[in-house]
N, C-alpha and C positions, 0 to 999 in steps of 0.2 A: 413764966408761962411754960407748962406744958407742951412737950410733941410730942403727936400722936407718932406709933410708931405703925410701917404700914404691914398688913398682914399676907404672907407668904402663902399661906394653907390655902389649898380649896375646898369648899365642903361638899362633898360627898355624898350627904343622907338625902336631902331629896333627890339624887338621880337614881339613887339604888331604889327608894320609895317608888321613884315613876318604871323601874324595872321592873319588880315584882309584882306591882299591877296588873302591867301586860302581859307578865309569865300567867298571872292564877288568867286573864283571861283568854289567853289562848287554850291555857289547859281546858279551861271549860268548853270553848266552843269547837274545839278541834273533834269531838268525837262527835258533834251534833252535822258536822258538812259529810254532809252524801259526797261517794265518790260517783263519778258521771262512768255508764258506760254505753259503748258507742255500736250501735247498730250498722254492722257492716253489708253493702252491698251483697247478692249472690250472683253466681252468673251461669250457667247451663253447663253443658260439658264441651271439654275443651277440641277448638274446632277441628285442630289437629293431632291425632293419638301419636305418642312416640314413636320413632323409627326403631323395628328392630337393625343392629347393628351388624355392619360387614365382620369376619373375622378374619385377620391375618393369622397362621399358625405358620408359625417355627419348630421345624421337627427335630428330631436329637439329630440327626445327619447333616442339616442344617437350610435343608431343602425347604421352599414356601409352598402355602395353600391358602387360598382364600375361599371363606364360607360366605355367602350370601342369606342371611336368617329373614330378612323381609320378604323377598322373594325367590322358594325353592326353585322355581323353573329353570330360573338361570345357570345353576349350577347343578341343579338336579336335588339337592338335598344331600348334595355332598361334597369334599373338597373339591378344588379344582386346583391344580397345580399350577403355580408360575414363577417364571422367570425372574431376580431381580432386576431385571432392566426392563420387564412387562407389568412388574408390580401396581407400580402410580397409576399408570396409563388404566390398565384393569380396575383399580379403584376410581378412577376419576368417571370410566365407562358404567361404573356398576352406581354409581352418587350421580350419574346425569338425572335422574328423574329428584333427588333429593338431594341437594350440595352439603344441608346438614344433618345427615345420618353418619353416627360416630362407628367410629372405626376402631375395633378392638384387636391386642395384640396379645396371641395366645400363645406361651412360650413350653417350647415340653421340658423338665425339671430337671432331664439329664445337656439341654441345650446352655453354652455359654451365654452367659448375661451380656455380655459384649455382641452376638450375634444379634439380638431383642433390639439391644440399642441401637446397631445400624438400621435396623428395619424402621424403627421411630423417628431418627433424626433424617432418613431418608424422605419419608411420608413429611415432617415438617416442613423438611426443606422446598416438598411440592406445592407448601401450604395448602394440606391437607387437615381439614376442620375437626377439631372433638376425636383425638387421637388417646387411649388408654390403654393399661393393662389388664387382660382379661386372668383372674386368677380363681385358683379353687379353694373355698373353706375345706380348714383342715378337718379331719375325722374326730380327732382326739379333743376332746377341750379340759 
């Protein structure tokens, strides 16, 4: 009597058969699906327009000014000079009507980089909101 012997292989050709099926038919039907798209809501304008922003300026002396650009009255539509120990206080008086109107810090090109810095980390320290550097595009490009 014969034994049989058992077989190791697997076969292969019908799974690649049922492969290729599904390739040719997604190939086909893939360019036949619409892509959806989605009609988004509009809304009016927006209720509240941005704040123009306070400016701290740091002069080459090393002296402060703060600009008021929302409302010239307050400062007249020009620096006003202060104190670093009046600074916060002055900005916190000038943001009572707006706690989040950003506060830009304008540094003049011959002032140390370390002067800028205390004036920022000062303002942080008051947690004082939306704090940056105000800088001018160069001439040249």
């Amino acid at each position: 009597m014969k034994q049989r012997r058992l077989m190791n292989d697997i076969n292969v050709v019908p799974y690649i058969d049922v492969m290729l099926v599904l390739l040719v038919i997604f190939m086909v039907t893939a360019p036949m699906v619409q892509s959806s798209s989605v009609n988004l809501p509009s809304v009016g304008a927006s209720a509240q327009t941005p704040s123009a922003p306070l400016e701290v300026i740091v002069h080459a002396d090393g002296t402060l000014a703060v600009r008021d650009r929302a409302d010239e009255s307050i400062t007249g539509g020009k620096e006003k000079t202060v104190d670093r120990t009046e600074l916060v206080d002055f900005i916190r008086q000038l943001q009572a009507k707006n706690p989040q109107q950003p506060v830009l810090i304008a540094g003049d090109k011959n002032v140390k980089y370390d002067a800028v810095l205390r004036v920022m980390d000062e303002l942080q320290r008051q947690h004082v909101q939306k704090i940056g550097l105000l800088v001018q595009p160069s001439a040249t490009r």
